[in-house]
C-alpha positions as CSV (number, residue, x, y, z in Angstrom):
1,X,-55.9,-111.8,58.0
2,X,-57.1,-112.1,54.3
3,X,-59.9,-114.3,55.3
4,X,-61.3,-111.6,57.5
5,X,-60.8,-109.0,54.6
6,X,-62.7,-111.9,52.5
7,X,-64.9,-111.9,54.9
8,X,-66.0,-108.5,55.7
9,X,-66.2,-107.6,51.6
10,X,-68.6,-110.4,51.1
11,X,-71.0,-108.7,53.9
12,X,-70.6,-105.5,52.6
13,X,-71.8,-107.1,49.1
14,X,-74.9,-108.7,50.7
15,X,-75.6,-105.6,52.6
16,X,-75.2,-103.2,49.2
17,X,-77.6,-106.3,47.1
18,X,-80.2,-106.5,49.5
19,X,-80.6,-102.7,49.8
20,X,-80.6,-102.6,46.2
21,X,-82.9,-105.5,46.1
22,X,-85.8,-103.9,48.3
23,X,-86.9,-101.7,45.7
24,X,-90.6,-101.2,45.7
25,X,-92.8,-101.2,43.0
26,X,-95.6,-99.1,43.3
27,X,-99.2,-99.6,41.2
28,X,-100.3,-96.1,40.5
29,X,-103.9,-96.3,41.5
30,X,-103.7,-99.6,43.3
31,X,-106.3,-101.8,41.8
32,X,-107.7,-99.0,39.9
33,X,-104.7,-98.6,37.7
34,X,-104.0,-95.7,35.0
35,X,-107.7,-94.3,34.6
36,X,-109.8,-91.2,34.5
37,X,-111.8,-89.9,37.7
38,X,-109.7,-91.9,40.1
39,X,-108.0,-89.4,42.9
40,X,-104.2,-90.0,42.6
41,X,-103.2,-87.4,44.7
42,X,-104.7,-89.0,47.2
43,X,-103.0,-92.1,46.2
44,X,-99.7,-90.8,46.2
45,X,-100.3,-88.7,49.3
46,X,-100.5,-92.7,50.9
47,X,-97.5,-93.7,49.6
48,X,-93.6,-93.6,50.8
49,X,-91.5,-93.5,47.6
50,X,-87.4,-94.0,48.0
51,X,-84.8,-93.2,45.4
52,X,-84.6,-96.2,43.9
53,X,-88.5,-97.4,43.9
54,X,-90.5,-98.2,41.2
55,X,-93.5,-97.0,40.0
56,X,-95.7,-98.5,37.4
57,X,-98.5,-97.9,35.5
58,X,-101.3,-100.4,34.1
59,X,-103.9,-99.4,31.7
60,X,-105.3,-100.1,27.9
61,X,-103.1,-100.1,25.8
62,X,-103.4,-97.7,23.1
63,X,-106.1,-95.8,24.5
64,X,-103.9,-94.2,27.3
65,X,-100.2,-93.6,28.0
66,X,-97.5,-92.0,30.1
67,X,-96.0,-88.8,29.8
68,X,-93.0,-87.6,32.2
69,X,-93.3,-83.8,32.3
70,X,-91.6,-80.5,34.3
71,X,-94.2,-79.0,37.0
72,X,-96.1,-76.5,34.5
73,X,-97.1,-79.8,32.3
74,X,-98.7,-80.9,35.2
75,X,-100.1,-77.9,36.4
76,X,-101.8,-77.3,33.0
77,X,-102.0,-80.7,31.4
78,X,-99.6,-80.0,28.9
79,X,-96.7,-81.2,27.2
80,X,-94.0,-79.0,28.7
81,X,-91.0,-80.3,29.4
82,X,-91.5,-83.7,28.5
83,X,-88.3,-85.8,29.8
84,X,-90.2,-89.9,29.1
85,X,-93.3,-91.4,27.6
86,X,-94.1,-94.7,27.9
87,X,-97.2,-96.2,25.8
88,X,-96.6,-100.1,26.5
89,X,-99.9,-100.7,29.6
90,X,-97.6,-102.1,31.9
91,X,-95.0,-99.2,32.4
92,X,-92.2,-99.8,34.9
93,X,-90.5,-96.2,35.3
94,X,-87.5,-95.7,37.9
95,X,-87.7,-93.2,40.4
96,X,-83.5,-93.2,40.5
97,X,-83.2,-89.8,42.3
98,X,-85.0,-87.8,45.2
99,X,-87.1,-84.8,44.3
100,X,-90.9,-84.6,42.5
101,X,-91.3,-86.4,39.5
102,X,-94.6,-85.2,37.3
103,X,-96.8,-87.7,35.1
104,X,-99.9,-87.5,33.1
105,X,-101.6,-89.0,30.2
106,X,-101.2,-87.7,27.0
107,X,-104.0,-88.2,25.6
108,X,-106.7,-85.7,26.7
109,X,-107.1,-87.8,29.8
110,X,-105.2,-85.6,32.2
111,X,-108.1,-83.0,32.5
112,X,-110.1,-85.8,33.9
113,X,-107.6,-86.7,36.5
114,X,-105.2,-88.6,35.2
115,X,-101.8,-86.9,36.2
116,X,-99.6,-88.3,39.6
117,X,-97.4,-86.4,41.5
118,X,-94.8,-88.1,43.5
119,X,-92.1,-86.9,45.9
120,X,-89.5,-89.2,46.3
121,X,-87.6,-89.3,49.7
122,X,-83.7,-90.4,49.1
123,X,-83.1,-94.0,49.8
124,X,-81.3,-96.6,52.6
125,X,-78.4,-96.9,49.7
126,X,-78.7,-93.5,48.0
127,X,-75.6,-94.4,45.4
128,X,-76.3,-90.9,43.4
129,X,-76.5,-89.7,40.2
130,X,-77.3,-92.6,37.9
131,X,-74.3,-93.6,35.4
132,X,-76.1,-94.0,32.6
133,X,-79.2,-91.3,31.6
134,X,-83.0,-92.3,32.1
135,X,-84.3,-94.1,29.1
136,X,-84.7,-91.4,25.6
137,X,-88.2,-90.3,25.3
138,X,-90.4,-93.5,23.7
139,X,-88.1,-95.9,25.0
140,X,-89.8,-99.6,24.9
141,X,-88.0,-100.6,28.3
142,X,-87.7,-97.8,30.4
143,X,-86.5,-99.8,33.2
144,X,-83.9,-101.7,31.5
145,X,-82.1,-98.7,32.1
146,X,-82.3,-98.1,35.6
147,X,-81.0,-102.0,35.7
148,X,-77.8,-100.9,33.7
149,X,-77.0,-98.0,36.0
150,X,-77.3,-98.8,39.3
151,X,-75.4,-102.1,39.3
152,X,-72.5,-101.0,38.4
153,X,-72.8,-98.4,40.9
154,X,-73.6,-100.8,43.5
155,X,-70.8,-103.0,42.2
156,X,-68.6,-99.5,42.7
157,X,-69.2,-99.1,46.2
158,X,-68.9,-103.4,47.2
159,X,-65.6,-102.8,45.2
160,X,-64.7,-99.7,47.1
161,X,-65.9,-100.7,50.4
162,X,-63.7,-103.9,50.2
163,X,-61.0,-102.4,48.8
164,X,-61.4,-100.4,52.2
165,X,-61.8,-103.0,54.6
166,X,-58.5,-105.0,52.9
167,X,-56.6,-101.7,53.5
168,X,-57.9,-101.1,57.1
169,X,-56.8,-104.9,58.0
């Protein structure tokens, strides 16, 4: 009897790791990267993002950078409601929750095109709200982050889930 509660927890761990394990990271702009006149509507508009996802962002370093803002930053290539900003070239961001997340570059490059819209569809493994918030504004690892918070909520639901399937045997 304990061997099949053994049993069934350990697939229910693999199951929860490799869902949390198929995260995609997605290249704004492909091969183009983070750079004027390139059509990243478009871009995004070909892409399927999940809660959970990547996306990142390559460019030159200190001539461009990442801004997250609210939908009127976007709109009008502000900074209003600036929630991240990443300045590193090689930005990994998490995309943790569904809903439309707003980036541009910050500087003076988002009249020339540089902005991304992306709607993010909730995942396979949707665990929910993050535990711990999204990186402070500046952060040097953004993603370091999303690694702290959703293991231990996948870690919740394996220990739930075979907590569960002990019970039920």
């Amino acid at each position: 009897m304990a061997s099949k509660a053994l049993l069934l927890a350990v697939a229910v761990a693999v199951a929860v790791a490799a869902g949390c394990a198929d995260a995609t990271d997605h290249i704004v702009g492909a091969n183009r990267g983070w750079n004027p006149n390139i059509n990243y509507s478009g871009w995004s508009a070909n892409q399927t993002f999940y809660a959970g996802d990547l996306i990142s962002f390559r460019y030159q370093k200190g001539t461009h950078n990442v801004f997250a803002v609210n939908e009127t930053g976007y709109d009008n290539c502000t900074m209003a409601g600036v929630t991240g900003n990443w300045t590193s070239g090689k930005d990994f961001i998490p995309l943790p929750d569904p809903g439309t997340y707003f980036f541009i570059c910050g500087n003076g490059f988002c009249q020339a095109g540089m902005k991304v819209a992306i709607t993010v569809a909730p995942g396979i493994f949707d665990l929910g709200p993050q535990i711990y918030p999204p990186p402070a504004p500046g952060a040097d690892n953004p993603s370091a982050s999303f690694t702290a918070g959703a293991w231990p909520a996948a870690a919740a639901v394996v220990t739930a889930l075979g907590a569960a399937a002990i019970i039920a045997l």
